[in-house]
Structures are given as structure tokens and as C-alpha cells.
C-alpha positions in Angstrom: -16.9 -15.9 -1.1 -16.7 -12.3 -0.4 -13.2 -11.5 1.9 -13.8 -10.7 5.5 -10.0 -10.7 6.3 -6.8 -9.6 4.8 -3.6 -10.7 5.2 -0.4 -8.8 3.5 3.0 -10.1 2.9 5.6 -7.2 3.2 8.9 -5.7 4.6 8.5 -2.5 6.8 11.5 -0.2 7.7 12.7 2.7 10.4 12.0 5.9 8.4 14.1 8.8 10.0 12.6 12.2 9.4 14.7 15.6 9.8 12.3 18.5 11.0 10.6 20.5 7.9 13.0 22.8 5.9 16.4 20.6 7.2 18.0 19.5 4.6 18.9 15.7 4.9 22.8 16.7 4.7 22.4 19.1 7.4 19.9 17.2 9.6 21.8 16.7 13.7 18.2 15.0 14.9 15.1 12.6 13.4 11.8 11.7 13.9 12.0 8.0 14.1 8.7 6.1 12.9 8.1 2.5 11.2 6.7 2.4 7.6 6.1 0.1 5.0 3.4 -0.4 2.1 1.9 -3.8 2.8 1.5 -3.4 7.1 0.5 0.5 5.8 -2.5 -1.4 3.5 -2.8 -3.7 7.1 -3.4 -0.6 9.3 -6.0 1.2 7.2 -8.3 -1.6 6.9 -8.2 -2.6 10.5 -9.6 0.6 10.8 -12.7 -0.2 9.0 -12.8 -3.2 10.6 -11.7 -5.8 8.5 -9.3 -8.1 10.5 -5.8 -7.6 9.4 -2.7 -9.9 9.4 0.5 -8.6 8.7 3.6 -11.7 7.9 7.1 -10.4 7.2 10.4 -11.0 8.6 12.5 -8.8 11.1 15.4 -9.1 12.5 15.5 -10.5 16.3 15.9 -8.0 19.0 14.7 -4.3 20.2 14.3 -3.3 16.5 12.0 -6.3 15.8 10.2 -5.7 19.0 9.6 -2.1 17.9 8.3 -3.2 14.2 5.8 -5.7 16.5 4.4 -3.3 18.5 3.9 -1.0 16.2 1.6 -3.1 14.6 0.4 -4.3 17.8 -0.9 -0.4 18.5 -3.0 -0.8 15.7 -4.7 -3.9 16.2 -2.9 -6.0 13.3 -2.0 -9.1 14.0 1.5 -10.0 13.1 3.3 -13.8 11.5 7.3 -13.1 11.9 9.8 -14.5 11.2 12.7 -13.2 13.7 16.4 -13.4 12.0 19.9 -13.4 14.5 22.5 -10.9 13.4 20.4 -9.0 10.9 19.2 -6.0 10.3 16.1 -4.0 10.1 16.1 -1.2 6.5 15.6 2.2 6.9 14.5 5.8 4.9 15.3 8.5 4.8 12.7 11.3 4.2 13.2 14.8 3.4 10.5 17.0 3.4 10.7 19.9 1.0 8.4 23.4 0.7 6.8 23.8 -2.5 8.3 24.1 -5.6 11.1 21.9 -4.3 10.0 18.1 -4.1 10.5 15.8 -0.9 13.2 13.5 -1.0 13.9 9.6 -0.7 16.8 7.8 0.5 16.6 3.7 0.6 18.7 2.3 3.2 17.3 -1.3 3.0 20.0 -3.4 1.5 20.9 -6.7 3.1 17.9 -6.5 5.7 16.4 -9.5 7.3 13.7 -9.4 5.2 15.4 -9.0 1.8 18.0 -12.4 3.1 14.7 -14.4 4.3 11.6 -13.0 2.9 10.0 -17.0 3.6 6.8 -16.7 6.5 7.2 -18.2 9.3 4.8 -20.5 8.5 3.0 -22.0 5.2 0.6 -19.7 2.9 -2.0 -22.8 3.5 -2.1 -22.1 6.7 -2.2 -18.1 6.1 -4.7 -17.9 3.5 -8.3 -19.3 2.9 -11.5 -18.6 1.0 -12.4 -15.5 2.7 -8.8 -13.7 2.6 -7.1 -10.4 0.5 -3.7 -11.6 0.1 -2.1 -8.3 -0.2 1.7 -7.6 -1.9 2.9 -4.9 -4.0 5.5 -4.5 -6.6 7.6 -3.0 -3.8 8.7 -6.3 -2.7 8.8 -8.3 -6.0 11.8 -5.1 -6.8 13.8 -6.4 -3.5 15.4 -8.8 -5.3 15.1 -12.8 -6.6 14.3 -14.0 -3.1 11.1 -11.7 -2.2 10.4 -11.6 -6.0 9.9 -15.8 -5.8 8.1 -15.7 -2.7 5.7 -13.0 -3.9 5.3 -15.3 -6.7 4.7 -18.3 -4.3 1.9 -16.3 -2.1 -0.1 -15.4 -5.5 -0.2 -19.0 -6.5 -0.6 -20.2 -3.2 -4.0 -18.0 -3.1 -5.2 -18.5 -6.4 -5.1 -22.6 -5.6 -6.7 -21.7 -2.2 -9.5 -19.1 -3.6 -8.0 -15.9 -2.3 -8.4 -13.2 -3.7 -5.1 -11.3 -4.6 -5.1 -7.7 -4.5 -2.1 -6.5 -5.5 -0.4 -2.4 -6.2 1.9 -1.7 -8.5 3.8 1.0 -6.0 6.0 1.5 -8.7 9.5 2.9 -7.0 12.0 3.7 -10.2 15.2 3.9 -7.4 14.2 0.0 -7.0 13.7 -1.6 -10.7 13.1 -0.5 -14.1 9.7 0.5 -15.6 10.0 -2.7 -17.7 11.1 -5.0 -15.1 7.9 -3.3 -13.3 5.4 -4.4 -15.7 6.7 -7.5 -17.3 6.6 -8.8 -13.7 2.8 -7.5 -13.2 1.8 -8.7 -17.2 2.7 -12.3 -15.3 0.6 -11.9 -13.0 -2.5 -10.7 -14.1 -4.2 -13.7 -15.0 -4.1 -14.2 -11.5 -5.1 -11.1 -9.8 -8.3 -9.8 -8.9 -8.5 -6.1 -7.5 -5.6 -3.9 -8.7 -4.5 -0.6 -7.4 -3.0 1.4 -9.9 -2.6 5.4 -11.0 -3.8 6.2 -14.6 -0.5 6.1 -15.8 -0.3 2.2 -14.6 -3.2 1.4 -16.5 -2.0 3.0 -19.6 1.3 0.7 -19.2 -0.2 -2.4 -19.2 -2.1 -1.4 -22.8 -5.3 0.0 -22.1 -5.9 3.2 -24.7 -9.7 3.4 -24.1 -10.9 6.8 -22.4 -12.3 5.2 -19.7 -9.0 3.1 -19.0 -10.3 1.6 -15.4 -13.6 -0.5 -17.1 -11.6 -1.4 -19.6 -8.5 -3.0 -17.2 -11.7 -4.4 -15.8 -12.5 -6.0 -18.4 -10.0 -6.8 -20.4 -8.1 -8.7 -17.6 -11.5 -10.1 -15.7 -10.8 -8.1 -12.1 -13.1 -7.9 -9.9 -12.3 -4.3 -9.3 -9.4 -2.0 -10.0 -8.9 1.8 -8.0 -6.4 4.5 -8.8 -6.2 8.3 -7.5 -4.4 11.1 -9.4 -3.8 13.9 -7.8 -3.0 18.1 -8.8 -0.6 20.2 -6.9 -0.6 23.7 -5.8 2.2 24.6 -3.4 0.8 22.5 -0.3 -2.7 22.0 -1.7 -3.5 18.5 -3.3 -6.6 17.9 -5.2 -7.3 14.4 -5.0 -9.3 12.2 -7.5 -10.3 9.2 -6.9 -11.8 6.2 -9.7 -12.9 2.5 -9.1 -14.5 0.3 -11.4 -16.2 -3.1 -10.9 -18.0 -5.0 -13.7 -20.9 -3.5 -13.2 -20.0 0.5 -12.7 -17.0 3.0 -12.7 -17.5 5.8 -9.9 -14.9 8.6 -8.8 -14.8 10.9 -5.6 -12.8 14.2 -5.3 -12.0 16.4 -2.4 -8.6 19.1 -1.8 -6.2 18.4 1.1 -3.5 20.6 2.8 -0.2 18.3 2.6 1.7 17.9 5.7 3.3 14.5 4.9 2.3 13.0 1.2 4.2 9.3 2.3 1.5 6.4 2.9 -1.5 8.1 1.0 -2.0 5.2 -1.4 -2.0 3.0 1.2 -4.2 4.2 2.9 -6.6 4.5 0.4 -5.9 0.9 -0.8 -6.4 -0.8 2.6 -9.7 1.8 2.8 -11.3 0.3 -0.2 -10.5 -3.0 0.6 -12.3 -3.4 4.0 -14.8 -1.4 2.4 -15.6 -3.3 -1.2 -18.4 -5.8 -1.4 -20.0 -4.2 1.9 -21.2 -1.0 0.9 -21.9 0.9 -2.6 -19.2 1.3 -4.8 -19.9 5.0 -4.6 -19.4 4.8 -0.6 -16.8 2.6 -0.9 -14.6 5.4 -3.0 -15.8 8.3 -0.5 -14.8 6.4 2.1 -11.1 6.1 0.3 -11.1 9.6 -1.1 -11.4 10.0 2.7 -8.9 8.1 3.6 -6.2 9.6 1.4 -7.6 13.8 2.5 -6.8 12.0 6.4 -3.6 10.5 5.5 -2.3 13.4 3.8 -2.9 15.9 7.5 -1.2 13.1 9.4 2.5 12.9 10.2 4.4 9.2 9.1 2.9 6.4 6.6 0.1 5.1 8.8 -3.0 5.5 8.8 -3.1 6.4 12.5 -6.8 8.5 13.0 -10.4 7.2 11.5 -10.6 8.8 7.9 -12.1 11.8 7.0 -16.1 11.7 6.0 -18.2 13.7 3.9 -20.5 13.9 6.2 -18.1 15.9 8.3 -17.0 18.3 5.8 -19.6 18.4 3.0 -20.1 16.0 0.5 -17.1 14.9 -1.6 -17.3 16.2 -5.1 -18.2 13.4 -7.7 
């Protein structure tokens, strides 16, 4: 059965954002907004109208509330789990001028969702034939707890016949490059539409020239996508390649950066609501879109409909 809904399993955070050109050290004020991969992948394909359902655990209280609504505003539907006396993570993100790069600080240790990452309720009763189950490698890097119950989630929609779509999100401040891929080499057998940059591909030991048909084949996906991208002081040219069984397509197009956090995602949950109902060739305009949109838009979400070819010429192939 093709998937007409998606449901993602993922903690999200306060990010706290000094104005442009203040230094984090320095910074007296913050932009506060909510972020975080999985509800980011939620948000984007909600907006191509897939239904979307984000579970995850916050802790009880205003901050909770906040985390709710924000997904509330953009029509995802939430499963929480609400935790007394915890506490919701944060990051912090420093935006930098070209040649200087933007800056992370994790502040995430000890959150609700790291202490009980276990939906509120079973993944029988989340999951079905017609379901993405959405996780990244973000929250298998948390720790043993999320780490088992990411593990659970992918078994639980194997058994079920979900598909999993699962990206990397590689984040070196959160685990090793060989913690990284020995824990997606696990899981492979299992997955079915991967999200991954060239560089991912290469890591998991595919050598061929045209590494996305071969990841295709060689580990029986359904479809895999990956963008790489070329910078020039705040100008980011954006490739984008996705490969099915049957055909490998990419899209191109140049975006001014204004905030380069949440791109991938949005490209991720793009394709997703998009795969399976259109050409593959739409399908990656479409995402190329996605990422030129997301890119122009201040925070992680997704939060205007994507950029189209149609409004700005055709996307380069």
C-alpha cells in the first residue's frame, strides 16, 4: 500500500537565536522559536497535504503547551507524553556572515524526552499499512533510552507494514561517525526510503558513480534522496538526487541563505508527501523547492508553501 499518512517519532527543543552579527557570548536578547528534525519532516509534509502525526514527550506545563501549539499552527496532530518536574532542551544558534560559519550549542541534556522517550501510547496503535514512520539518527544519538525505542518503532512498523523512512542527520557533537553508521548498517534491512547526503551513501559502502541506484539496489529501498549543496558567501546552490528502482532524477536551483537550519527537513517531509503521487522528476522539483523556500525563511519550519518552478523558471536538471 502506498502511504497516505506519516507519523514521526522525535524530541523538539526551544532554539534561542541572538540577532545576526551577535556573537552568542555577547548576545543580552533572543529570538525564541521551537525546532526539531522529526515535527520539522511533520510540518513540511502537512504542507503538501499528507496528514501528519507528530509523538514525542514534553515536559508538563507552559513549555509543553508551547511545543503543542506550535505544532497545532501547522496542522500536525500531536501523541505526548507530558512529564512533571522535567524539562524541555534547548539550542543555541549563532548566525555567522560569510567566511565565518554559524554556530551550535546543544542544551538538551536530561530533557523529558531523553528520561522518557516511550509514546504515550503503543506503535500498534500509531502505525498501520498506509503510514511513513519517520525517525532520524538524531534521536537514536540521545542516548540508550531513545536509541531502544527508535529501535522498537522500526520493528514495530516493519511487523505492521509501514514503511520506515528514516535520515541519517548525522550531528558529530552527539555520537561518533562509527556509532552513526554501525547503528544505521542495523537497520537497513529494515528501511525503505533513506535520506542521506552523498557522503552518507559513500559511508555505508557504495563506490559506484552513481551511488543513489546503487544504495537502491544494493539494500532493496524503495527510494533514497540526498541534496549537496555549494557555497558562495550567502549564495547556496542546491542539488538535489532521488532514485527509485526504476529511475535516478536530480533538480538544481541557487538560494540566498538567511537561515540554513531545517533545510533537510524540509526537503525530506517534501518528498515524502510527494513520492508515489506524482513523477519522480516532480516529486524532486517540488523538494528542490522546498529546500530554496526553507533556506529564505527564518527558524527550522517549514512555515510558507515551497517555492515552484513555475514561479521562477524551471529548476535546472
Amino acid at each position: 500500500m502506498t502511504p497516505s499518512r506519516l507519523v514521526s517519532f522525535g524530541e523538539a527543543m526551544i532554539r534561542m537565536t541572538p540577532p545576526e552579527g551577535i556573537p552568542l557570548e555577547t548576545a543580552t536578547s533572543f529570538d525564541a522559536t521551537i525546532g526539531g528534525a522529526e515535527l520539522n519532516v511533520a510540518v513540511a509534509a502537512r504542507r503538501q497535504g499528507m496528514p501528519s502525526t507528530w509523538v514525542s514527550t514534553v515536559p508538563a506545563g507552559p513549555l509543553g503547551r508551547l511545543v503543542a501549539r506550535h505544532a497545532a499552527a501547522s496542522d500536525v496532530e500531536t501523541v505526548l507524553r507530558r512529564v512533571n518536574g522535567a524539562r524541555l532542551g534547548l539550542y543555541f544558534f549563532e548566525r555567522a556572515t560569510s567566511p565565518r560559519a554559524s554556530h551550535i550549542i546543544y542544551d538538551r541534556h536530561g530533557s523529558a524526552f531523553v528520561r522518557e522517550p516511550d509514546p504515550e501510547h503503543s506503535w500498534s496503535d500509531l502505525l498501520s499499512a498506509d503510514t511513513f514512520l519517520v525517525v532520524t539518527g538524531i534521536t537514536a544519538a540521545l542516548g540508550p533510552s531513545p536509541r531502544r525505542v527508535v529501535g522498537e518503532a522500526i520493528e514495530a512498523a516493519a511487523s505492521l507494514g509501514s514503511a520506515v523512512a528514516v535520515d541519517l542527520n548525522y550531528r558529530a557533537s552527539l555520537w561518533s561517525i562509527d556509532e552513526a553508521f554501525s547503528w544505521l548498517s542495523d537497520h537497513m534491512p529494515r528501511i525503505d526510503v533513506l535520506s542521506a547526503a552523498p557522503s552518507d551513501v559513500d559511508q555505508l559502502g557504495i563506490t559506484s558513480e552513481n551511488r543513489y541506484q546503487s544504495a537502491v539496489a544494493k539494500f532493496g529501498l524503495s527510494a533514497v534522496i540526498g541534496a549537496s549543496k555549494e557555497v558562495k558567501g550567502r549564495t547556496a546552490h542546491i542539488t538535489v538526487t532521488a532514485a527509485t528502482p526504476e529511475e535516478c532524477v536530480t533538480g538544481a536551483a541557487e538560494a540566498e541563505i538567511r537561515d540554513p537550519v531545517g533545510t533537510g527537513d524540509a526537503m525530506f517531509g517534501t518528498f515524502l508527501a510527494c513520492l508515489n503521487r506524482m513523477p519522480l522528476q516532480q516529486t524532486v522539483e517540488k523538494s528542490v523547492g522546498a529546500v530554496v523556500t526553507a533556506y529564505g525563511l527564518d527558524g527550522d519550519v517549514l512555515t510558507s508553501d515551497p517555492w515552484t518552478a513555475e514561479e521562477m523558471g524551471a529548476v535546472r536538471r
